[in-house]
N, C-alpha and C positions, 0 to 999 in steps of 0.2 A: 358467715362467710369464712369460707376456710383460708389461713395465710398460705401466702406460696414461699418454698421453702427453699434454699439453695442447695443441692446435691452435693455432697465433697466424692470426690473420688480417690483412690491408694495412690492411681495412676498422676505423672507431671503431665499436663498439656502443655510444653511448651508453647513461649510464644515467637513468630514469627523473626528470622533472625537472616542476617545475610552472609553468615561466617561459611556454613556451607558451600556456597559459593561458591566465594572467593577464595577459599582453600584448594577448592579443588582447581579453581582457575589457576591459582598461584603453582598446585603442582602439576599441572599440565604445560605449562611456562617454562619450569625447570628441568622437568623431561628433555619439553624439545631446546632451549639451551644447550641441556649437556649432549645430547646427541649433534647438536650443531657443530659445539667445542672439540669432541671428539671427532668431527670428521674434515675439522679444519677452517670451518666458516669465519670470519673475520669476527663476527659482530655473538660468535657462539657464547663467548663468557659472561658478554653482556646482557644476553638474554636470560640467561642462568642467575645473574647477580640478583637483578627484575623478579623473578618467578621465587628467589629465597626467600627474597624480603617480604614478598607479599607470604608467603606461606608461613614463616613463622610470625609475622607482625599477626596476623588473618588468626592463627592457630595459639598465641598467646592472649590477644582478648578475649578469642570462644572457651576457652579453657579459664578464663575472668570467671565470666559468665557464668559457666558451670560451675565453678565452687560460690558464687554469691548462692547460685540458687540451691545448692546444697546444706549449706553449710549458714546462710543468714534466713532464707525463705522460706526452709523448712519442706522445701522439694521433693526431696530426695528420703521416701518413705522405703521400708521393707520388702515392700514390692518392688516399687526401683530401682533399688538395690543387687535388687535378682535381679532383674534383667540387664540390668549394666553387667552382673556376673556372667551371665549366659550368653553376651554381648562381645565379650572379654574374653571365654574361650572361642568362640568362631571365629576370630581376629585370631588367635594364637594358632588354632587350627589353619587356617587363609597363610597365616605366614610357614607353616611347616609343610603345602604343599609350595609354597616358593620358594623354599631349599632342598624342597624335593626334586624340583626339575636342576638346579646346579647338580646334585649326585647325581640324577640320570644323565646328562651330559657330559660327567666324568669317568662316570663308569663303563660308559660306552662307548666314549674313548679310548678309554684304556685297554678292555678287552676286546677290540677290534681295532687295533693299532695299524694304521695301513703306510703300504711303502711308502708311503708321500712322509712319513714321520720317521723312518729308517725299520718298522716292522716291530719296534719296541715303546716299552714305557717306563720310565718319560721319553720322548723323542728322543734324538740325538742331537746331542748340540743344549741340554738344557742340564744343569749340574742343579738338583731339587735342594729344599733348605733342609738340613739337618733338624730330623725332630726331637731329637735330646736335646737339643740349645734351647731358643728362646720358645718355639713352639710348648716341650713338654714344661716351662717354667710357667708359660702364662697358662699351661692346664690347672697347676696347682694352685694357682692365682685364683682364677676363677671359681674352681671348687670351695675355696675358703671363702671367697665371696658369699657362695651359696648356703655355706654353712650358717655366715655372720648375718645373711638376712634371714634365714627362717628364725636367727636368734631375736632380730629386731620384730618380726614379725608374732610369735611366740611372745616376745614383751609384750609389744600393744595390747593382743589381747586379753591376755593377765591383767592390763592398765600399770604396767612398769612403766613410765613416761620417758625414765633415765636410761637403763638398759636400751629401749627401743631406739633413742638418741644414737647412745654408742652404737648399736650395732648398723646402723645405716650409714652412718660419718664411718666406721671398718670400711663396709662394702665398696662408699663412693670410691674411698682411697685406694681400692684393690683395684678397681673400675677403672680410674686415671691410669693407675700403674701396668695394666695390661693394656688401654691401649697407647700409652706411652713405648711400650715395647714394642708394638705391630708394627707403632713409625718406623721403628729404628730397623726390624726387620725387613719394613718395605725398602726404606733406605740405602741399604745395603744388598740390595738380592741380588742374585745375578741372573736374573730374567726378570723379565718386563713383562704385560697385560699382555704385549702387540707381538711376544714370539709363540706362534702357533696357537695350536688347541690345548696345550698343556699352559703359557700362560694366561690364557685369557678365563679357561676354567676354575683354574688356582686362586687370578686375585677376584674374581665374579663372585666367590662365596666365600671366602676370608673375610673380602672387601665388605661385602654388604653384610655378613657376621659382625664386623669393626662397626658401622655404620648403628647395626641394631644395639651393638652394647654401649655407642653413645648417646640413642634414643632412650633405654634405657638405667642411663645412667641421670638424664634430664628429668627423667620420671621420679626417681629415687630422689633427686636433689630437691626437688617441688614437694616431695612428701618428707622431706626433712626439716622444711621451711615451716610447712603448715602443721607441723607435728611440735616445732618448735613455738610457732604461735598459739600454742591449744585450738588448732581448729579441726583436728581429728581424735575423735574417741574409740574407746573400744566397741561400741554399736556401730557407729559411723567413719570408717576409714578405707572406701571402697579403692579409692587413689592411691593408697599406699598399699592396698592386696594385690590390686591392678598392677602395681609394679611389680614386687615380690614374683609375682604370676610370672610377668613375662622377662624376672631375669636367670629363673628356674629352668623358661622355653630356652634364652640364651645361652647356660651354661649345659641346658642337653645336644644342642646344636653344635656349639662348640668339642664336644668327645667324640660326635660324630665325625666333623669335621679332621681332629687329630687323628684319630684312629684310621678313616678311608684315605685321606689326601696325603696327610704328614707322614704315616706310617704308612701304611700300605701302598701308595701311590708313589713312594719316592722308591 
């Protein structure tokens, strides 16, 4: 009799999980929240506070999850790997047409400026933020950012443990301190989202720029955690490329953004 053999595959089958879900529950919750909150509803913040919680409570155990089974189970093969990479650029791709439609929305504003906004750009009535100030400071910010992570990046793969350390603890620091600034920018502007087509386009992709370099910056701090735990090597560190990756996409977004809206658009 011949024995029956168990197949191994390169492939993870994961097993049955409910984090999908409920994530996606949780951000469909906070959608409609903020659009609530935004339009006035009494009970809008509260629907929002609901849908956070569940989305990050939801989105830190599925992310448990995923590093036990990378990282203790043995999951997470060569193959896997690749397609979490391949996985990683069409997300990076998905999010560079959703600041594509913010530029086409400003841009054709801009160059079809109509009397309803006095025939000019920026409207009239809207005094734009100087981009030599805080704007061209958090450019240089971030560029060094960029620099400090391909250094961190660079380390790991050499298996510098130390260097890779510094260079992520640089980034995070530059990370806070730009958007530490953006507050202070918001804080002080002299237009708001709610005046016209020129603020609602301004802070829609600043905004949600700000938004992505605190995701991440979340990413970067998780892979500074688990780098400090030895639980990333130079074969196995897809978590912390994944970052790298997408704070590369952040700071090209970002010159974009200086160069059409800051510069050009003021």
């Amino acid at each position: 009799m011949r024995a029956n053999k168990t197949e191994k595959t390169p492939f993870h089958l994961v097993d049955p999980s409910p984090w999908p879900f409920v994530t996606s529950t949780g951000a469909f919750v906070l959608t409609s929240g903020t659009v609530m909150y935004m339009h006035g509803y009494e009970y809008g913040g509260t629907v929002a506070s609901v849908g956070m919680i569940f989305l990050v409570s939801s989105m830190v155990i599925w992310f448990r999850d995923v590093i036990r089974e990378g990282t203790y189970e043995g999951h997470h093969t060569s193959l896997v790997q690749t397609g979490f990479r391949m996985g990683m650029m069409l997300f990076i791709v998905s999010e560079g047409m959703f600041f594509f439609a913010f530029f086409w929305a400003f841009f054709w504003s801009s160059f079809g400026a109509t009397v309803e906004i006095g025939s000019v750009w920026p409207p009239v009535g809207i005094k734009p933020v100087s981009e030599w100030e805080i704007p061209f400071l958090n450019t240089m910010i971030l560029l060094s950012s960029g620099a400090s992570i391909t250094w961190s990046h660079h380390a790991m793969v050499c298996g510098n443990r130390r260097e890779t350390l510094y260079g992520l603890v640089v980034t995070i620091v530059l990370a806070l301190i730009f958007t530490g600034l953006q507050g202070f920018e918001y804080l002080n502007g002299d237009f708001h989202i709610s005046d016209g087509i020129y603020g609602s386009t301004f802070y829609m992709a600043t905004g949600f720029h700000g938004f992505h370099v605190i995701l991440g910056t979340i990413m970067l701090s998780v892979a500074l955690w688990r780098v400090y735990k030895y639980e990333l090597t130079r074969q196995h560190h897809f978590g912390f490329e994944a970052g790298a990756w997408y704070w590369h996409f952040v700071d090209v977004v970002w010159l974009f953004l200086f160069v059409s809206i800051y510069v050009w658009g003021s």
